[in-house]
N, C-alpha and C positions, 0 to 999 in steps of 0.2 A: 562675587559677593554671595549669591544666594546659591545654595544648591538646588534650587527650585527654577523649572523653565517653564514659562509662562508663556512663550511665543507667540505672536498676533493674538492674545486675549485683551479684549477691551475692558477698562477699567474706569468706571467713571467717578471724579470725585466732587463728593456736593456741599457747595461752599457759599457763605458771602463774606461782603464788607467784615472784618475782625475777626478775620481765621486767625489762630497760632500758626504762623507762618511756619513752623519746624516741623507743624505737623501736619501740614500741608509739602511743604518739600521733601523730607523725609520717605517718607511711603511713595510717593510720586518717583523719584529718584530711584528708590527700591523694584519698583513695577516696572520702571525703564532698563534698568540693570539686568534685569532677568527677565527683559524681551519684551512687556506688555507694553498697550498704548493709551495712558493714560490720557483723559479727557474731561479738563473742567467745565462741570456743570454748577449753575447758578439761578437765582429767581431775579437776577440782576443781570443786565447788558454792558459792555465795555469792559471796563477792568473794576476789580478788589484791590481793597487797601487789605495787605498784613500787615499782623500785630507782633513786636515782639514782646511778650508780658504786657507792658502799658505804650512802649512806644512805636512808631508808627516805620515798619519797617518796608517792604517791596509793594511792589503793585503786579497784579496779575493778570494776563487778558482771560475771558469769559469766552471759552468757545462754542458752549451751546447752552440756554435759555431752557430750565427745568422744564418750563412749559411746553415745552417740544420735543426734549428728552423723553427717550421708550427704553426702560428696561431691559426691554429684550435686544435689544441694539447692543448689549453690555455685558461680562460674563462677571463682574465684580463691584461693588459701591465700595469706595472710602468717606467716611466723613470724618475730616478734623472739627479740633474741639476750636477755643477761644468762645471766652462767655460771650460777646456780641456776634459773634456768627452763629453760634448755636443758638442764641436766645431769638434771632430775628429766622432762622430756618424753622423753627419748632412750629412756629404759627403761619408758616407760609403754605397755603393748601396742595401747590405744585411741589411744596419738595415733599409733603407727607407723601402726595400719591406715587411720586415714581421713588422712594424708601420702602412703600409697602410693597408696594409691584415686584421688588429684589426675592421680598422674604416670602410671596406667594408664586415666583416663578422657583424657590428655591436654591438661588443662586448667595453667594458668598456675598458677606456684608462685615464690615471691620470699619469701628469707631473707635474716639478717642477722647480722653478728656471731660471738655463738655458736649461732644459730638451725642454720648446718648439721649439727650434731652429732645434732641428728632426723633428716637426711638419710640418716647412716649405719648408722642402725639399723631405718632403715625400708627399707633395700635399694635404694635409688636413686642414689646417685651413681656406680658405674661405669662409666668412660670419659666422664663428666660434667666440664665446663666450668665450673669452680669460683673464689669465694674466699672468704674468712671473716677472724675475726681471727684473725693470724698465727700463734697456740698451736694452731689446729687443723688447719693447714696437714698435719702428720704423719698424723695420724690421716684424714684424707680422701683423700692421697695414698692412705695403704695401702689403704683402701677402694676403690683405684681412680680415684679422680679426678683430674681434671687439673687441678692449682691453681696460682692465677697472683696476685700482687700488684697488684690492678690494684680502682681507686674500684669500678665496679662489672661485673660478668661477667655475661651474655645467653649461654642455649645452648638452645635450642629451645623459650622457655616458663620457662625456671629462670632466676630473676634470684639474684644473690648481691653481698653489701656486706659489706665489713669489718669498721667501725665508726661510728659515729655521725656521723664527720664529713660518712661516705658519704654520708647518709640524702638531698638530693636530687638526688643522680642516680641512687639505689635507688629514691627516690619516682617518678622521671621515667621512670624504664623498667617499675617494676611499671605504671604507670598504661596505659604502650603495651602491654605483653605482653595486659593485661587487654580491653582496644579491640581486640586484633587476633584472640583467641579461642584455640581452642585448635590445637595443634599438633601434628602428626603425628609429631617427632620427642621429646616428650615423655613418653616412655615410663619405664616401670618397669623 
């Protein structure tokens, strides 16, 4: 599927309760295809409920506890959207700190949806190359970023998707950001 080899690169993705489950499998799926070892990280123990739209789809196991999660342990973050994953991530202090730790080690970061809404609480989007779904268009602006309707946005290492339908060409470029390593304008 990818032209992109990702081989033994770790990839973690940070999630809770009411992720968009497609966009959580999706990209995961994508990162295993082309070699990487994806690893769910969470502010939550056991398993997640996915969401499809509103109804209540798989469950996940939790393999590692954000609060114990090291960036550097990791060569890539994904975060899916789903308004209650992202709305309960945004304000959790362990998943700001290891989101900012991505973007001050430099390393590849790709969100989706309402996955940016951790963006802006973790102090990284200003003067960032953005999009999300369209509700959060305002709220990233004011944070500073420069958001744009557009399938998917590349700005030094940060990929960003709208929504679902995005997912492959959010898949297609997380997979290149993650192959080409990290990036110097990737900053916090």
């Amino acid at each position: 599927m990818s032209q992109h080899n990702i081989s033994g690169k770790k990839v973690a993705f940070l999630l809770t309760d009411g992720v968009e489950q497609v966009e959580l499998t999706s990209p995961w799926n994508a990162v295993k295809e082309a070699g990487g070892v994806p690893t769910l990280v969470s502010p939550k123990s056991g398993e997640l409920q996915g969401y499809n739209g509103t109804e209540k789809g798989r469950k996940f196991a939790v393999d590692l506890a954000a609060g114990q999660a090291d960036a550097a342990d990791f060569h890539a973050l994904v975060i899916p959207g789903g308004v209650v994953n992202a709305d309960h991530l945004r304000v959790d202090k362990d998943a700001q700190a290891f989101t900012r730790a991505f973007f001050e080690q430099h390393k590849p970061v790709a969100s989706i949806c309402h996955g940016p809404w951790l963006l802006i609480d973790a102090g990284v989007v200003s003067g960032r190359n953005v999009t999300s779904y369209h509700t959060l268009q305002t709220d990233l602006r004011n944070a500073g970023a420069n958001w744009t309707d557009q399938e998917v946005v590349v700005d030094q290492g940060l990929v960003t998707s709208r929504n679902p339908h995005d997912l492959p060409a959010f898949n297609a470029k997380l997979l290149e950001e993650i192959a080409e390593g990290e990036h110097a304008g990737q900053t916090a």
